[in-house]
RODO-2510 file (C-alpha; in nm, 4 decimals, decimal comma):
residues 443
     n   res          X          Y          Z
     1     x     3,3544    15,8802     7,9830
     2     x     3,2360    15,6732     7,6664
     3     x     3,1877    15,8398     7,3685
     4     x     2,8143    15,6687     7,1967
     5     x     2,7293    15,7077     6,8762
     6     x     2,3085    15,6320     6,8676
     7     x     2,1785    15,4731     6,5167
     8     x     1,7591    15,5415     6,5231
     9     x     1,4954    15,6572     6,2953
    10     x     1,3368    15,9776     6,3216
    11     x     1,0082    15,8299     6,4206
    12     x     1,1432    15,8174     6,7547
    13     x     1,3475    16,1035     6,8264
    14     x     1,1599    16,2233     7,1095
    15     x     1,2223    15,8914     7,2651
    16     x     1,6279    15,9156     7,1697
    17     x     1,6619    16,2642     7,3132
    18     x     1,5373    16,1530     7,6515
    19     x     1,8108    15,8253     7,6212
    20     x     2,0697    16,0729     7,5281
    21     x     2,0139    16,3210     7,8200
    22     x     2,0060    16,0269     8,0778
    23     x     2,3463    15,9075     7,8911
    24     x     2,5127    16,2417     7,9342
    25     x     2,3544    16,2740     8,3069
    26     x     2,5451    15,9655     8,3610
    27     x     2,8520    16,1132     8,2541
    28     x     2,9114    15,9904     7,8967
    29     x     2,9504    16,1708     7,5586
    30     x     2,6406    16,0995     7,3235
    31     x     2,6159    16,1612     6,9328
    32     x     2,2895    16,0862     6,7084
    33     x     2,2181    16,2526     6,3613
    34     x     2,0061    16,5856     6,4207
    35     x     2,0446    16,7701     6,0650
    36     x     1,7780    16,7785     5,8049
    37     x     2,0682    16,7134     5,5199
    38     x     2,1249    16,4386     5,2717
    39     x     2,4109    16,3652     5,0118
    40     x     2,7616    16,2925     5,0432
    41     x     2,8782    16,5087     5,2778
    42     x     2,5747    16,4642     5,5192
    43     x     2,6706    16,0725     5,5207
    44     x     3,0751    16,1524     5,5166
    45     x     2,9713    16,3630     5,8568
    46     x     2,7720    16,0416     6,0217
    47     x     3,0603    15,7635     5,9182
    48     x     3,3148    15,9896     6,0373
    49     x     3,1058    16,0443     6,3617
    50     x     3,1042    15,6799     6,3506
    51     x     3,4436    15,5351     6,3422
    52     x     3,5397    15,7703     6,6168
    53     x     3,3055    15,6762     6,8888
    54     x     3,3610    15,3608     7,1647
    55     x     3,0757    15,2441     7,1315
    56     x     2,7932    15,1548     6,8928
    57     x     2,3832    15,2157     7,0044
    58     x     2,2101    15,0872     6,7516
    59     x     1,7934    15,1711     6,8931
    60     x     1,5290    14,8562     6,8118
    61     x     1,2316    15,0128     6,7055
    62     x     0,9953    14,8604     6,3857
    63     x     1,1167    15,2306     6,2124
    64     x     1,4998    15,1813     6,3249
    65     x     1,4793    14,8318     6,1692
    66     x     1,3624    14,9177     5,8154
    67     x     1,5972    15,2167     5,7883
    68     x     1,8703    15,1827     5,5436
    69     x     2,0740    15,3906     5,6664
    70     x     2,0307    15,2456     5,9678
    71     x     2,1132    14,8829     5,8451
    72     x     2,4080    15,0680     5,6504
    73     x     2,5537    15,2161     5,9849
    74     x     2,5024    14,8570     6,1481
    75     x     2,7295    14,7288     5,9178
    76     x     2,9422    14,9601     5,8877
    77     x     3,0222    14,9520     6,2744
    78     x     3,0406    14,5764     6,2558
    79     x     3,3130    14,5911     6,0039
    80     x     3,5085    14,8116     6,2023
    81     x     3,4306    14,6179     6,4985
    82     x     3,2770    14,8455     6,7378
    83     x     3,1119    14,6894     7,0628
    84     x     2,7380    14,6916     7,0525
    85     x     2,5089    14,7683     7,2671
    86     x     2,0991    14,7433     7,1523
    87     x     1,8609    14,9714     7,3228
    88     x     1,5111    14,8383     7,3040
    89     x     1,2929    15,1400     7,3186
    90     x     0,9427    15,0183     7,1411
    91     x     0,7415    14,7116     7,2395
    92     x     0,6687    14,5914     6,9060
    93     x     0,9813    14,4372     6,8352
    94     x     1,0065    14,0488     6,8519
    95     x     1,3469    13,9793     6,9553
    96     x     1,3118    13,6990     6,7497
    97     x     1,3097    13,8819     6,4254
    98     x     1,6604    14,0879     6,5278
    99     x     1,8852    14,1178     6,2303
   100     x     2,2430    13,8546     6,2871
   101     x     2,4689    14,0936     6,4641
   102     x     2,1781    14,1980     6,6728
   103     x     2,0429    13,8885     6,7924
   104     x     2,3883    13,7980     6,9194
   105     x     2,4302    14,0270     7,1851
   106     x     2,1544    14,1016     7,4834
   107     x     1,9786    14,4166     7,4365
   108     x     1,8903    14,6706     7,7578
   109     x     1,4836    14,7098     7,7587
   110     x     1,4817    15,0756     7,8124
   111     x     1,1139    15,1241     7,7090
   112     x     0,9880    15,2603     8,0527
   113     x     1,2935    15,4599     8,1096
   114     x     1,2672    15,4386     8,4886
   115     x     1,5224    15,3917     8,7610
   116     x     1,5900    15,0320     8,7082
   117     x     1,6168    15,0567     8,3170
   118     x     1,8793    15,3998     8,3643
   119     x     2,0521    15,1067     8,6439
   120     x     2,0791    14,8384     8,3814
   121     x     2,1961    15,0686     8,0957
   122     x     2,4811    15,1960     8,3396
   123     x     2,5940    14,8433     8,4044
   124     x     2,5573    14,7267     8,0928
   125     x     2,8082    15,0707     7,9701
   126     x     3,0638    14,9608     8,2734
   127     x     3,1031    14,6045     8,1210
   128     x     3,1276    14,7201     7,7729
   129     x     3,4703    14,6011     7,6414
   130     x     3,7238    14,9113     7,4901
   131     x     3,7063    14,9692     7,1361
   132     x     4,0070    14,8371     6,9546
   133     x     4,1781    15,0306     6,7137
   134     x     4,0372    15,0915     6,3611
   135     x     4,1365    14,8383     6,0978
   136     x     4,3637    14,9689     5,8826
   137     x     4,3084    14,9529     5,5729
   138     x     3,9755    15,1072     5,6742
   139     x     3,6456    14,8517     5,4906
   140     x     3,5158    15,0121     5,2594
   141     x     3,2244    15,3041     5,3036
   142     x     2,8915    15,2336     5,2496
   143     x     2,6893    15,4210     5,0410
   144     x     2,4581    15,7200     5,0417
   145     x     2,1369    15,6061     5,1896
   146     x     1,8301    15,7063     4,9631
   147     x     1,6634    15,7894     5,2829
   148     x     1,2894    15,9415     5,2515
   149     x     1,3399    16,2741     5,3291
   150     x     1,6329    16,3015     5,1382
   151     x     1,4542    16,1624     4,8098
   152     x     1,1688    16,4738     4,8384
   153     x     1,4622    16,7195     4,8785
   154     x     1,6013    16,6194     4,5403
   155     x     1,2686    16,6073     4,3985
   156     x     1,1998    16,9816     4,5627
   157     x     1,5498    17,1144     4,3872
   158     x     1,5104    16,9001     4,0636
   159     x     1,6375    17,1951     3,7986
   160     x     1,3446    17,0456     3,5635
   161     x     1,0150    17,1566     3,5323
   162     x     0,7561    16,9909     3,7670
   163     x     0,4241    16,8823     3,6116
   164     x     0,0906    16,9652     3,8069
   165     x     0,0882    16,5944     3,9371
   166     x     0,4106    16,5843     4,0133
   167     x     0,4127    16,9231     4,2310
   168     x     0,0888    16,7969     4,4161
   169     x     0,2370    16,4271     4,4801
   170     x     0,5433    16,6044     4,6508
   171     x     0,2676    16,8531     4,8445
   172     x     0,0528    16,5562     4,9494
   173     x     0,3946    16,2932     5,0833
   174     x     0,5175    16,6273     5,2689
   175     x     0,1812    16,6958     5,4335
   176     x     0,1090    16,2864     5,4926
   177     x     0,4940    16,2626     5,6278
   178     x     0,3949    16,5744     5,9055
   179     x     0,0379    16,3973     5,9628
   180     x     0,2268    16,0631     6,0405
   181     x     0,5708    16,1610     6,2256
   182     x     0,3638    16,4728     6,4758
   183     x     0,4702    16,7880     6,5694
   184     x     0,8705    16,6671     6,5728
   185     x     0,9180    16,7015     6,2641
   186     x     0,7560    16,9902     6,1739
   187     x     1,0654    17,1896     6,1900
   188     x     1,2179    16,9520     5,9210
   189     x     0,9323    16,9568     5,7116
   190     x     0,8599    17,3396     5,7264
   191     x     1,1873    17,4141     5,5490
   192     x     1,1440    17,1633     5,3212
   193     x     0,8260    17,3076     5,2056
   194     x     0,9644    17,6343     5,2309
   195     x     1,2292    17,5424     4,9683
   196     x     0,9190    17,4182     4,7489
   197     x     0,7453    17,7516     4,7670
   198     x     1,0638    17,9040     4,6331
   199     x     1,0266    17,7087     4,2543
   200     x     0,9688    17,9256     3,9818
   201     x     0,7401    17,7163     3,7893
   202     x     0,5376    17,6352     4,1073
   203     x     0,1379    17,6321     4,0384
   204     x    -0,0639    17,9148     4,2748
   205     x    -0,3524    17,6133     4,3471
   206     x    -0,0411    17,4157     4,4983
   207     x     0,1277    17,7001     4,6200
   208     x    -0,2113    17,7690     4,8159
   209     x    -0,1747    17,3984     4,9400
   210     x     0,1694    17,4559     5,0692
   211     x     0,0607    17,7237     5,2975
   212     x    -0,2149    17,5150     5,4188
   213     x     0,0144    17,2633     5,5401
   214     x     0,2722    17,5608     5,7038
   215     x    -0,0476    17,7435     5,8366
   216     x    -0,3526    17,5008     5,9024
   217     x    -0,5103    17,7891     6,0916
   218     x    -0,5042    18,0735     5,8194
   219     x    -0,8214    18,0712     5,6073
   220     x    -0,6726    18,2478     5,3082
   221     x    -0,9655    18,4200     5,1020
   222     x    -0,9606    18,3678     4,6776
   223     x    -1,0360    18,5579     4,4227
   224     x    -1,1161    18,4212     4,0752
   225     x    -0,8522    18,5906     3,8318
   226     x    -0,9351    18,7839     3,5485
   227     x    -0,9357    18,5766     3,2215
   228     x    -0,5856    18,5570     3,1308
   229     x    -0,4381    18,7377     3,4554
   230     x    -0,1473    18,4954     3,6159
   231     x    -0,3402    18,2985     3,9456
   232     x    -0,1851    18,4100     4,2763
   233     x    -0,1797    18,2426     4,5967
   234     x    -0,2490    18,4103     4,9126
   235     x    -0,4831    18,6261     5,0849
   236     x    -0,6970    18,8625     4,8623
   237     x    -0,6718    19,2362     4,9311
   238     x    -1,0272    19,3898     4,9583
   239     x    -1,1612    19,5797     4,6567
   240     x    -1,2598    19,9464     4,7372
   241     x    -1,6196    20,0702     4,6261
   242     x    -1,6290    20,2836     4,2884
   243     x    -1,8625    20,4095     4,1136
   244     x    -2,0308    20,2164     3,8244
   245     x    -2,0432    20,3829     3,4785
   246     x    -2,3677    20,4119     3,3077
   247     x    -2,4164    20,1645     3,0589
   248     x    -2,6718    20,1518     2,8065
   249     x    -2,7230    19,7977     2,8508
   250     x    -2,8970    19,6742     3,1982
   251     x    -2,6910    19,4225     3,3566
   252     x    -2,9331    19,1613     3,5210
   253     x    -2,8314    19,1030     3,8822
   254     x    -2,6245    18,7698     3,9537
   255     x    -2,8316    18,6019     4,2044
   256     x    -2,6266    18,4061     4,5222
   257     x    -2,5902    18,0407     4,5462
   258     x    -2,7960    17,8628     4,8166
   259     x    -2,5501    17,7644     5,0911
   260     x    -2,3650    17,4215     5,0570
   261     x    -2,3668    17,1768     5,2944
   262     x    -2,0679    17,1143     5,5014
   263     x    -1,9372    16,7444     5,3665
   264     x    -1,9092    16,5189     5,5980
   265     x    -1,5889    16,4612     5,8174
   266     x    -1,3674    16,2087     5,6733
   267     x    -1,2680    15,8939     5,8774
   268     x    -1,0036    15,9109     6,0058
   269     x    -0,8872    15,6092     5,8081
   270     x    -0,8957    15,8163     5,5089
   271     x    -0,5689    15,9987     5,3628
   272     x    -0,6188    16,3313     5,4070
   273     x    -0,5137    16,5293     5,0910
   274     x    -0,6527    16,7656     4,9136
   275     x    -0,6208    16,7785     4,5657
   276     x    -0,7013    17,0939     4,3145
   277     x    -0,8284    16,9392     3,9196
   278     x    -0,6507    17,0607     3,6665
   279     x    -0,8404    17,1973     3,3828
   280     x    -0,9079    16,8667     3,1897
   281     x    -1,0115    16,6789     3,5384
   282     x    -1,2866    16,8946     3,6048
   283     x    -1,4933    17,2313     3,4679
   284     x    -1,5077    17,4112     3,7957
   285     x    -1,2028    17,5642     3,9181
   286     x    -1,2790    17,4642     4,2864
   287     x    -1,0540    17,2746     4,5451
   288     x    -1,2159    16,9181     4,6000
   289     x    -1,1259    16,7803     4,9621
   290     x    -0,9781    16,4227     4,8520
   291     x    -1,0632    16,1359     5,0365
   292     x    -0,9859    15,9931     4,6145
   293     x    -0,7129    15,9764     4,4447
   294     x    -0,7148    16,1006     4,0643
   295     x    -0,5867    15,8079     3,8289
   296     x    -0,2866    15,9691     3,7051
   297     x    -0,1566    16,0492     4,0388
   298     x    -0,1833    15,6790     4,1370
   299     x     0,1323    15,5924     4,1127
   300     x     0,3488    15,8200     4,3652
   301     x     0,0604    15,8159     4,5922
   302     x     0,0672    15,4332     4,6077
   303     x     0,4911    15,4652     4,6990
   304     x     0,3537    15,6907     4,9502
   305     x     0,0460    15,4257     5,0789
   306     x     0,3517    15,1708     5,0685
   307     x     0,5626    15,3674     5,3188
   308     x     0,3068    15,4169     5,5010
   309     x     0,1907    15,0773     5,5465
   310     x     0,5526    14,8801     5,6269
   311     x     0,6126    15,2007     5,8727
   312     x     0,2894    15,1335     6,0785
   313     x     0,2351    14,7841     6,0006
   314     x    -0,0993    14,8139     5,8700
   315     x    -0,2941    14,7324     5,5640
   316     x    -0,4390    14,9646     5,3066
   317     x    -0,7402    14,8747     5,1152
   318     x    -0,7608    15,1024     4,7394
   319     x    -1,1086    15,1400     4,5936
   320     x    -1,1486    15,1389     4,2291
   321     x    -1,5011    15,1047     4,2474
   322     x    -1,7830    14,8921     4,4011
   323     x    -1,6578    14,6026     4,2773
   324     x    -1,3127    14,6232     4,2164
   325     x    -0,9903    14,6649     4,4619
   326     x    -0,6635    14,6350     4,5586
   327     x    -0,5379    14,5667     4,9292
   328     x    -0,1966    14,6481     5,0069
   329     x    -0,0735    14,4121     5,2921
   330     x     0,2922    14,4761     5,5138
   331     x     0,2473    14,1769     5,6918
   332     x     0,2650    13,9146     5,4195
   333     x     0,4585    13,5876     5,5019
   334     x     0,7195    13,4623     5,4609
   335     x     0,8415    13,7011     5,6810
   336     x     1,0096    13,9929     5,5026
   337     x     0,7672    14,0069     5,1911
   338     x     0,4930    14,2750     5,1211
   339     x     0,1679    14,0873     4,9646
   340     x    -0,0734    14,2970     4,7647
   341     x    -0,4622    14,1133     4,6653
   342     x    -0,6446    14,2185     4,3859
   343     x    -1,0247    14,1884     4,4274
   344     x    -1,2515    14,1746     4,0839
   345     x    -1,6552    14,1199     4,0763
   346     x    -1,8394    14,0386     3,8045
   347     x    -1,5987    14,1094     3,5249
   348     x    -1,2516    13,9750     3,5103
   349     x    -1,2708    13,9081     3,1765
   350     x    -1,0201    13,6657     2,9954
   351     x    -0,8728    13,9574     2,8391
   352     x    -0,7436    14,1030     3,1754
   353     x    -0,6576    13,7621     3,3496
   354     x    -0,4508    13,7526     3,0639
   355     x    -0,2771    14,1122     3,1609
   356     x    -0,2353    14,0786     3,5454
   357     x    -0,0963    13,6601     3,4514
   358     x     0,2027    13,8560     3,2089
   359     x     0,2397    14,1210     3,4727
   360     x     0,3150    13,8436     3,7648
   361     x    -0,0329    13,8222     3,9559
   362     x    -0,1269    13,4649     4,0664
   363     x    -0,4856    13,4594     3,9394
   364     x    -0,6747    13,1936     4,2223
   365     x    -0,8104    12,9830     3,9054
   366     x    -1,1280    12,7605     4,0982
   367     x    -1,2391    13,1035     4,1971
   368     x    -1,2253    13,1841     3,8339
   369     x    -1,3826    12,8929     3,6496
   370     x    -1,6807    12,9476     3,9567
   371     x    -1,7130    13,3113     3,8145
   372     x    -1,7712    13,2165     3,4627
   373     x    -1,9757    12,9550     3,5070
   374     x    -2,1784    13,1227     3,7542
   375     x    -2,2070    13,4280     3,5467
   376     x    -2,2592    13,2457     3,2112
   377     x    -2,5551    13,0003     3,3633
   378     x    -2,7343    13,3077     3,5143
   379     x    -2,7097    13,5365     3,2410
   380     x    -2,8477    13,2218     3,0120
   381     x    -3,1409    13,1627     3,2271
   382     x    -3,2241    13,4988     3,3776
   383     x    -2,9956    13,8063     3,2967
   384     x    -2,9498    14,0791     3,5197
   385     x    -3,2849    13,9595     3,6969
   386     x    -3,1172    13,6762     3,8030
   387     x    -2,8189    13,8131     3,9455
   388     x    -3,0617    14,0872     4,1095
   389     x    -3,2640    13,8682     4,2858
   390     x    -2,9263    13,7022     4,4824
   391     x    -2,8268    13,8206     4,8212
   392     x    -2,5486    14,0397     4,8044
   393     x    -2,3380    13,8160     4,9913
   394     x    -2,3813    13,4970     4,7919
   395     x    -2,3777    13,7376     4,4537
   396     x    -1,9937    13,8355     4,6017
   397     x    -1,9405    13,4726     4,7061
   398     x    -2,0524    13,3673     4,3481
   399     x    -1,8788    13,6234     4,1474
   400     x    -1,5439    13,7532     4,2649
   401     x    -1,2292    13,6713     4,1857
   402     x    -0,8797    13,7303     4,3655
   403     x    -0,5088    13,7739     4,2312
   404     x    -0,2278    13,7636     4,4662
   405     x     0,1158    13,8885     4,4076
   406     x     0,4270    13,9634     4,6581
   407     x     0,7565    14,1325     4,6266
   408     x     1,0888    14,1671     4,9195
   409     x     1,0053    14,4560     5,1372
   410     x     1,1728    14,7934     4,9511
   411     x     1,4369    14,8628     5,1000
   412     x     1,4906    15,2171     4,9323
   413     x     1,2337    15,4428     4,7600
   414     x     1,3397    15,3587     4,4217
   415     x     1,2542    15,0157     4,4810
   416     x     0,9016    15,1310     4,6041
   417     x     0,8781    15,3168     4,3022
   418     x     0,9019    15,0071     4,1041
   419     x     0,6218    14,8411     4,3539
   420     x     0,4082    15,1590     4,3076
   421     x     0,4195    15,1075     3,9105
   422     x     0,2918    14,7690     3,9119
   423     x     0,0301    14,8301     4,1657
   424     x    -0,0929    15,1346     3,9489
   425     x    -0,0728    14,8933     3,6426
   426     x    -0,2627    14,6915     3,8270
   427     x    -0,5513    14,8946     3,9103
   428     x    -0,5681    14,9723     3,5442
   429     x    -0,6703    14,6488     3,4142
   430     x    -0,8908    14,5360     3,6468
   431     x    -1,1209    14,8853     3,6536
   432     x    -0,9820    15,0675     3,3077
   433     x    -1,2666    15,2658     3,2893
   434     x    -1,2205    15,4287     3,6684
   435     x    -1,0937    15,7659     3,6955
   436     x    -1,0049    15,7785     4,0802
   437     x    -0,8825    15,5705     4,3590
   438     x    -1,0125    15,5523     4,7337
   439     x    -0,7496    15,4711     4,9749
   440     x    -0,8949    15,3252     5,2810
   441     x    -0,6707    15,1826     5,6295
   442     x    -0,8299    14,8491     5,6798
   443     x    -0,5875    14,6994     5,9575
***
């Protein structure tokens, strides 16, 4: 019997439990990381776990890959020199692209999980060389991984007060992190919002959010409050019938609303959030469905878009209006970079070429001089007529400017934090006078 220790990402735990039953069916003690914990002791338990297993299974999936803590517990078993053995389990991965100590050894494609890939993996196990002893002294341990779950349980417990943004930025990465990872998590996620519920200073509109999420099917009815009555989430008990007292004053009935139409459904491209104004966003005291993102939540949403896109490999395209916008590409080269491309039409001004220039953005300067010139010989001869009567697509053609920038791939979230900033920066210079954001998946 060889005891394994498996290194994966939650994304693909579904695929890891059926590995580890067809390991222990084959006679062989199996340990991967089940717990919804984080801090010291939660990593303490995993190294220990670690350094006392034969053999290391480090799983190649895209998620696996861009873990820190699983690049922490790959080097970590390489300094104590545990065999390796790589278990391919998503097609996705380009073998060429495998970290050092990875693209070493030959990897068992265990993908299809059939009768030939279980008859590989056992061979593979039988040739496996025995562990040698732990060095002694033992390399130093790495450290606590800031992994993503981990970093919204701090945020949940944080003993300070949580503004309105702040509360519905950690609603909104919960509910996109369930949306994203399926039903497998939901456990995980349902006691992290739990915990959330439980904050004193919690808001009722986001406590009504929160039970959205842990009950999509409940349709919870709500009251307005009377004027300076504390707001209460939940369902509203009915109000019995009373009599009326006479007045002396007539009371003119309060005639019903027409119905509302139904909006329409959102792509499925769109983030699905909902967001509740706060007092100065809006006059009505009305959930909005959000397919937009208000400008002061920009930021944390935008660590959240980030996440999103390196996980899935996909780009995301934020709207700051018709003309203005800011795509958010994974994929960038070289290899290992995330690119981001502002868009601007009509009015980058020298002003905010200026701004994005100090803040780092390449600003593509023959599309620039075209712009001005353009613009300038137009509104000389013709004004707006001029720029009216153009096609739309040689108007764009004439009249928009880019500005690329790229940063190394975060690693952790405080480093997408950082990214998140800059992007929300970003935003602000090129459409200052914009007051939401509309995230849309593009690739």
């Amino acid at each position: 019997m060889t005891s394994i220790f498996i290194s994966y990402n939650r994304g693909s735990v579904a695929a890891v439990e059926s590995l580890a039953r067809d390991l222990a069916a084959m006679g062989h003690s199996v340990w991967y990381d089940q717990a919804l914990t984080g801090g010291q002791r939660w990593w303490d338990n995993i190294l220990d776990k670690l350094r006392m297993s034969a053999v290391f299974m480090p799983i190649l999936t895209p998620e696996a890959l861009d873990s820190q803590a699983c690049k922490l517990e790959l080097k970590y078993a390489a300094s104590l020199g545990k065999p390796l053995l790589p278990v391919l389990l998503a097609r996705e991965v380009n073998p060429n692209f495998l970290p050092k100590p990875l693209a070493e050894i030959q990897f068992i494609d265990y993908c299809a999980q059939d009768k030939s890939a279980a008859f590989a993996l056992m061979r593979a196990l039988a040739d496996m060389p025995v562990a040698s002893a732990l060095p002694d002294p033992l390399p130093d341990a790495p450290p606590v991984p800031l992994s993503y779950l981990g970093d919204l349980r701090e945020r949940i417990d944080s003993p300070q007060p949580l503004t309105f943004q702040a509360q519905i930025a950690l609603a909104y990465e919960l509910k996109d992190y369930l949306q994203q990872q399926g039903r497998s998590v939901f456990g995980e996620i349902s006691q992290l919002l739990q915990r959330f519920r439980q904050r004193q200073d919690l808001l009722a509109r986001v406590a009504t959010e929160i039970d959205s999420i842990l009950e999509p099917d409940a349709t919870p009815v709500v009251r307005p409050s009377p004027a300076g009555a504390p707001k209460t989430a939940g369902k509203a008990k009915p109000i019995p019938k009373t009599k009326s007292a006479p007045t002396t004053k007539s009371v003119p009935a309060v005639k019903s609303s027409p119905p509302t139409k139904l909006a329409p459904k959102k792509s499925a491209n769109t983030l699905a959030i909902t967001y509740t104004p706060s007092a100065s966003d809006d006059k009505t005291s009305l959930a909005k469905p959000l397919a937009t993102v208000p400008k002061h939540s920009a930021a944390p949403v935008l660590a959240t878009l980030l996440r999103q896109a390196i996980r899935d490999k996909k780009k995301w395209q934020v709207e700051a209006d018709k003309n203005d916008h800011l795509l958010i590409d994974p994929s960038a080269q070289p290899t290992g970079r995330l690119g981001a491309t502002l868009t601007v039409r009509d009015n980058l001004s020298d002003t905010k070429a200026k701004a994005l220039k100090k803040t780092g953005w390449a600003i593509d300067e023959d599309m620039a001089a075209k712009s001005v010139v353009t613009g300038g010989a137009l509104y000389a001869t013709g004004g707006l007529a001029a720029l009216a009567l153009l096609s739309k697509t040689v108007r764009d053609e004439l009249m928009t400017v880019t500005a690329t920038k790229s940063w190394k791939r975060p690693d952790t979230d405080a480093e997408t934090a950082v990214i998140a900033a800059q992007l929300a920066a970003a935003l602000e210079i090129i459409a200052p006078e914009a007051k939401t954001y509309t995230p849309i998946k593009v690739g």
